[in-house]
C-alpha positions, 0 to 999 in steps of 0.5 A: 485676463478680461472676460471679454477677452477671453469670451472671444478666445473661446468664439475664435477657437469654436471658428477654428474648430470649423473651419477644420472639420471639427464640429461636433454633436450628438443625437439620439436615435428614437427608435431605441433611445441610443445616443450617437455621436457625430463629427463634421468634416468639411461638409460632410457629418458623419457618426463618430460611433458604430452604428449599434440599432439591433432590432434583432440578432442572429448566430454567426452561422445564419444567413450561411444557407443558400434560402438564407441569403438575401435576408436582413441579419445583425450579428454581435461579435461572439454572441451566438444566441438570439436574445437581443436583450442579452446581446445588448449586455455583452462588452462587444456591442457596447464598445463596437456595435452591430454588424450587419450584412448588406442587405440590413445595412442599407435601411438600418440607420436612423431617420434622417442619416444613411448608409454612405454610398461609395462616392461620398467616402471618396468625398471624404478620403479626398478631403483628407489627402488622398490623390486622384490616382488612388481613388478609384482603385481597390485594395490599399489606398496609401496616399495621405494615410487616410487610416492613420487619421481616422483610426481610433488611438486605442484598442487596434493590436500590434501598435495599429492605432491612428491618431484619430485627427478629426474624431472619426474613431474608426473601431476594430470591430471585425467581422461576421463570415459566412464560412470563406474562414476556416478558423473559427467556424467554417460554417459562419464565425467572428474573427479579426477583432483588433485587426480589422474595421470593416465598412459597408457602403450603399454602392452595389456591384451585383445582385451578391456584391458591394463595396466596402472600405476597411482600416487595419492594424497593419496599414495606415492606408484605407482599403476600398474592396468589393465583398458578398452582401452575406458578411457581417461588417460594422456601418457609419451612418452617413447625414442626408 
């Protein structure tokens, strides 16, 4: 086979690849040096990774108290000190990042992305197949099994795993609660690690509430759902 030939099979394919969404990139972040990659679908770029800045870090049972609330918190999953440098070491931020609550959510990517409001995830779940009956609604979203095309092909527990089409990634961080679970600590705890990949979107309900959007092992839907600001949820930053 040619060069030339074969130059133009590789220029083709990289065309191909766009057409589809499937541009792809990194980029570091300058305030911590971390590295990030990224994805285009349609035209739309999205962190293919979770978000993991960590300027500082809390145990579970901060931001629980009612003169707490309100504050900026970033958990790592079973990390229950505040060393930001020793939370940095365990597996867990190295593979699922930070969870953040609201209000830190919302200022905590890196210049030039933000946190996704509501309306572009459903630029996004439209994109990918989802009907226009389904769109607004909460709970399960069935409709072109938005979850199964972004879920990552590994980790997710009891055969949950997506086919991740577009190279999206979407994690089983779980999350950090503010003692509505019982188990494993009713005064702020991790849980539903493997289970559960929960998102934080910009789009505020009340002066308590946000929407957030959620994969699961157990679905091959997407769940868009309305939580306090107080949890500990993943973020995927969105491009200005």
């Amino acid at each position: 086979m040619s060069k030339l030939r074969i130059g133009t099979i590789i220029i083709l394919f990289g065309i191909a690849q766009f057409l589809n969404g499937q541009k792809k990139g990194s980029f570091i972040d300058n305030r911590d040096n971390h590295s990030y990659k990224y994805i285009q679908i349609g035209q739309q770029i999205w962190m293919a990774e979770n978000l993991a800045y960590l300027p500082q870090v809390s145990p579970p049972v901060s931001g629980v108290k009612i003169d707490e609330k309100g504050n900026n918190y970033c958990y790592v999953y079973q990390y229950s000190g505040n060393s930001t440098v020793e939370a940095m070491k365990t597996s867990f931020y190295k593979f699922y990042g930070v969870l953040y609550n609201w209000n830190m959510a919302i200022n905590a990517c890196p210049t030039g992305w933000h946190l996704p409001s509501d309306e572009e995830f459903f630029i996004l779940e439209k994109k990918l197949g989802m009907n226009d009956r389904e769109l607004n609604d909460y709970y399960y979203r069935m409709s072109g099994e938005i979850g199964y095309l972004l879920k990552s092909t590994s980790t997710w527990i009891d055969g949950g795993i997506g086919i991740d089409k577009y190279g999206f990634n979407a994690l089983p961080g779980g999350f950090r609660h503010d003692g509505e679970l019982s188990i494993p600590n009713p005064q702020g705890g991790f849980g539903l690690l493997g289970e559960e990949g929960i998102f934080w979107t910009s789009t505020s309900i009340s002066g308590i509430t946000a929407i957030r959007r959620q994969f699961s092992s157990s679905s091959k839907g997407i769940v868009r759902f309305i939580n306090v600001k107080d949890q500990g949820y993943s973020v995927r930053c969105i491009k200005n």
